[in-house]
N, C-alpha and C positions, 0 to 999 in steps of 0.2 A: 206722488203718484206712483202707482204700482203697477207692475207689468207681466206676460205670463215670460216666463225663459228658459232656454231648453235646458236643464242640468246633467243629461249626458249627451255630450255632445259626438258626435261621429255617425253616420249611418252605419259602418262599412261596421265597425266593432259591436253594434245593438245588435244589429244582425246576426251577426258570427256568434254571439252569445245564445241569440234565438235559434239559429239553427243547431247549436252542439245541445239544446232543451229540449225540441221539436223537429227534426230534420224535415219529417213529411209536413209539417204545418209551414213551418218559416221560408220553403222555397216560393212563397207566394207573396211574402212581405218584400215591398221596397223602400220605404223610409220609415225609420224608426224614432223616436224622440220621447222624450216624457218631459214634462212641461211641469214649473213650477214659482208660483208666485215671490218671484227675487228682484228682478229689476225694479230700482225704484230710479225715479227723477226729481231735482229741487232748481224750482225757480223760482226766484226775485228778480221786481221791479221796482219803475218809477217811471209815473206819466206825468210830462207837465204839458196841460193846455192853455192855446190863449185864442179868443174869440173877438171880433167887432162887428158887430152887428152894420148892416146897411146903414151908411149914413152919407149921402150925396151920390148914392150911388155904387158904392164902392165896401164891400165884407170879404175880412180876413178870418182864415182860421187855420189856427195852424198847433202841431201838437209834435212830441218829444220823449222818445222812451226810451230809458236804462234798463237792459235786465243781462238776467245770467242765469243759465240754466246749465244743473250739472248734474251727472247718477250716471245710471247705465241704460242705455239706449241700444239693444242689441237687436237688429234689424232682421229682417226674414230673411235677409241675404249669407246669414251668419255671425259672426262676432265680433260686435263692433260698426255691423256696415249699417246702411240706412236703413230708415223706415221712421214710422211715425212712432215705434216705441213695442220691442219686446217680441217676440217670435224666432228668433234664431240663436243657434249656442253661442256658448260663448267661447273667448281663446285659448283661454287655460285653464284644463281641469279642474285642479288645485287651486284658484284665487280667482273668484267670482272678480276680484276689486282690480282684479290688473284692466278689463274692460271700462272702468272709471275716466268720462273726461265728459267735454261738452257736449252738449242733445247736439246732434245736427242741424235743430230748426233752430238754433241760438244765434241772436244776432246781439251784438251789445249797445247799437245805435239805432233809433229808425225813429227817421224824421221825415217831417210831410206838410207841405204849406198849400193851402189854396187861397185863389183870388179871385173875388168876382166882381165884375163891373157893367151896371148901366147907362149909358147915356141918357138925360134929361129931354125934357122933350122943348125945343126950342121955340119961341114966336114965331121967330123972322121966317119968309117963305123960304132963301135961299138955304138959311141956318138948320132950318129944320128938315129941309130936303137932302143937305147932305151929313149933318152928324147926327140927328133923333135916332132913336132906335136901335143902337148898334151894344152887341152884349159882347162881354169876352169874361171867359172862363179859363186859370190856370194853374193847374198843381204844380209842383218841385216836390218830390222824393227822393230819398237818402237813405241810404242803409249800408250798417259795416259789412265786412266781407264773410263767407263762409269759416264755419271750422274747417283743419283738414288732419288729414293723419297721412307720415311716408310711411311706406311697406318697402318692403324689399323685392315686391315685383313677382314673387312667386308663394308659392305654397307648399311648404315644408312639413306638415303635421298633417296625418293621418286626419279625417273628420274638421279640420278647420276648411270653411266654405271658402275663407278670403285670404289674400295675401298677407303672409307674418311681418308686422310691426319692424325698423330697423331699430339700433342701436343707436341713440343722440349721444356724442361724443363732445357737444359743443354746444351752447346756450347762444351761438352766433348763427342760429338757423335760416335769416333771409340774406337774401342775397344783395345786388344793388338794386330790387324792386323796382326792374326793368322788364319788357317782355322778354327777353334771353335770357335773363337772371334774376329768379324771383325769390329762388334760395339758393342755399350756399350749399351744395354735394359735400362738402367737406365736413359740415357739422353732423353726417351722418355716414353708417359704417354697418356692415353685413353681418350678422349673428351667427354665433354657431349654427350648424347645423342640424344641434339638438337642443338648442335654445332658444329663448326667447329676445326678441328687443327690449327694451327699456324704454322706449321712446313712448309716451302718453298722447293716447288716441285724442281726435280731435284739439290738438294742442296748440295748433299754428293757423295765423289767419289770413285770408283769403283779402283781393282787394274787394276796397268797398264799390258799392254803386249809386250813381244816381243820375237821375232824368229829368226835363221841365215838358210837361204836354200844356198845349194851348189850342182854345177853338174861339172864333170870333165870329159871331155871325151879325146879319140883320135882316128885321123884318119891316115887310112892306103891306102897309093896309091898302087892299082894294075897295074897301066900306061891306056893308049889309053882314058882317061878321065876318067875312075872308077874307086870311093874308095867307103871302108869301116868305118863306126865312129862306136865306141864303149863308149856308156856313162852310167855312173853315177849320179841319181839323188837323191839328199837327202833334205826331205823337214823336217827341225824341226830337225836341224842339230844336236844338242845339248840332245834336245830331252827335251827341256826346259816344266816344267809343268807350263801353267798360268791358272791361278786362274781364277773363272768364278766370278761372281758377287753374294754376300751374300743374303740370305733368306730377303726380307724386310717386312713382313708382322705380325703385331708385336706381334698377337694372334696363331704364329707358333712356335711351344717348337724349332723348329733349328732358330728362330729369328738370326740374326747377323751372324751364321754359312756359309761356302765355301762348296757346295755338289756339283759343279760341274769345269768346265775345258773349256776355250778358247780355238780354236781352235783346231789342231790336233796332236797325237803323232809322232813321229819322222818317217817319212815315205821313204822307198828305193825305188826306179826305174833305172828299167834298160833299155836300148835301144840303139837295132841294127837298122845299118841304111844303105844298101846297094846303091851307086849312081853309073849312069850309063850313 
């Protein structure tokens, strides 16, 4: 995949060139860029599914994906930051390829089970009064954690949007993958002033996530074609806490630290449903 990417990067410097060109024209310009088909992206995968159809009631289906996706993904935010792919410069001038590492939307895990179940419909009056009719629906979802990339927490270069990359001084990046310690400060270290980090964008990963939602309902036939359902919804069934992704900025006293949460707390729903 190909993407557009800004090849000169800097407003402040396009500018300054337009206006010593045009002075009476370019005091009216404010962003300047020129755009040009270089960003590319490669991904690979592998799906495995497995399926059982209804049989007593009861269908599984559940499915399992490898992939990796890697190029340059240079985000509207500037180079290197997010986005779904291409719009903003890039870090360095001179090496398109220093912006090289995983897409942001890459996950290398993601996994996904559902369950579905109906109840039989019983003889007996008492049997069928209290277990007929009762369904339950439930997925479990899993997925690995985010890319991340540290910065140094500020912005040192003329025309870069985002914070400049640190220095990896150490291949011992996490920390005890605690919420106060999720990386190690020590495997990284502040760059010249006139230079660049070393450290490869998107390079470190985030924890993973996952959740079980469940709904259980039943209906109730009044005859002449109308019933009643009564259900239960539960989303974050467990009420699992996931971790949101560590501080990365490396001039920030909570560096490496967990201050936030994925997703949502365990959530109930109820709903009546009248058919007629």
């Amino acid at each position: 995949m190909a993407y557009p990417v800004c090849t000169v990067p800097g407003n402040l410097n396009n500018r300054r060139r337009l206006y010593l060109a045009n002075p009476a024209e370019a005091q009216y310009i404010g962003n300047a860029y020129r755009f040009d088909d270089l960003s590319t992206q490669d991904y690979r995968g592998l799906k495995v599914s497995v399926q059982r159809r209804a049989v007593n009631g009861l269908s599984l289906n559940g499915n399992w994906t490898w992939g990796r996706c890697f190029g340059l993904q240079l985000g509207r935010g500037g180079g290197g930051g997010s986005g779904s792919g291409g719009g903003g410069p890039y870090a360095k001038a001179d090496d398109l390829d220093y912006d090289l590492g995983h897409c942001d939307w890459d996950r290398t895990h993601l996994a996904n089970l559902t369950v579905g179940y109906q109840s039989p419909q019983f003889t007996g009056a008492v049997l069928r009064a209290l277990a007929s009719d009762w369904r339950l629906a439930g997925i479990v979802s899993a997925r690995s954690g985010d890319w991340l990339t540290v910065t140094t927490g500020v912005t040192h270069f003329t025309g870069t949007a985002t914070a400049n990359r640190v220095n990896q001084v150490s291949d011992d990046v996490y920390g005890q993958k605690t919420l106060l310690s999720y990386l190690n400060r020590a495997a990284f270290a502040v760059p010249a002033p006139d230079g660049f980090g070393n450290h490869v964008r998107n390079s470190i990963k985030g924890p993973g996530v996952w959740k079980a939602d469940l709904a259980v309902s039943r209906l109730f036939s009044l005859g002449a074609a109308r019933q009643v359902e009564v259900r239960v919804e539960t989303f974050n069934l467990f009420n699992n806490f996931n971790w949101g992704n560590p501080i990365t900025a490396l001039n920030s006293g909570n560096f490496g630290r967990i201050q936030s949460m994925t997703g949502d707390p365990r959530i109930l729903q109820f709903v009546f449903k009248y058919g007629f």
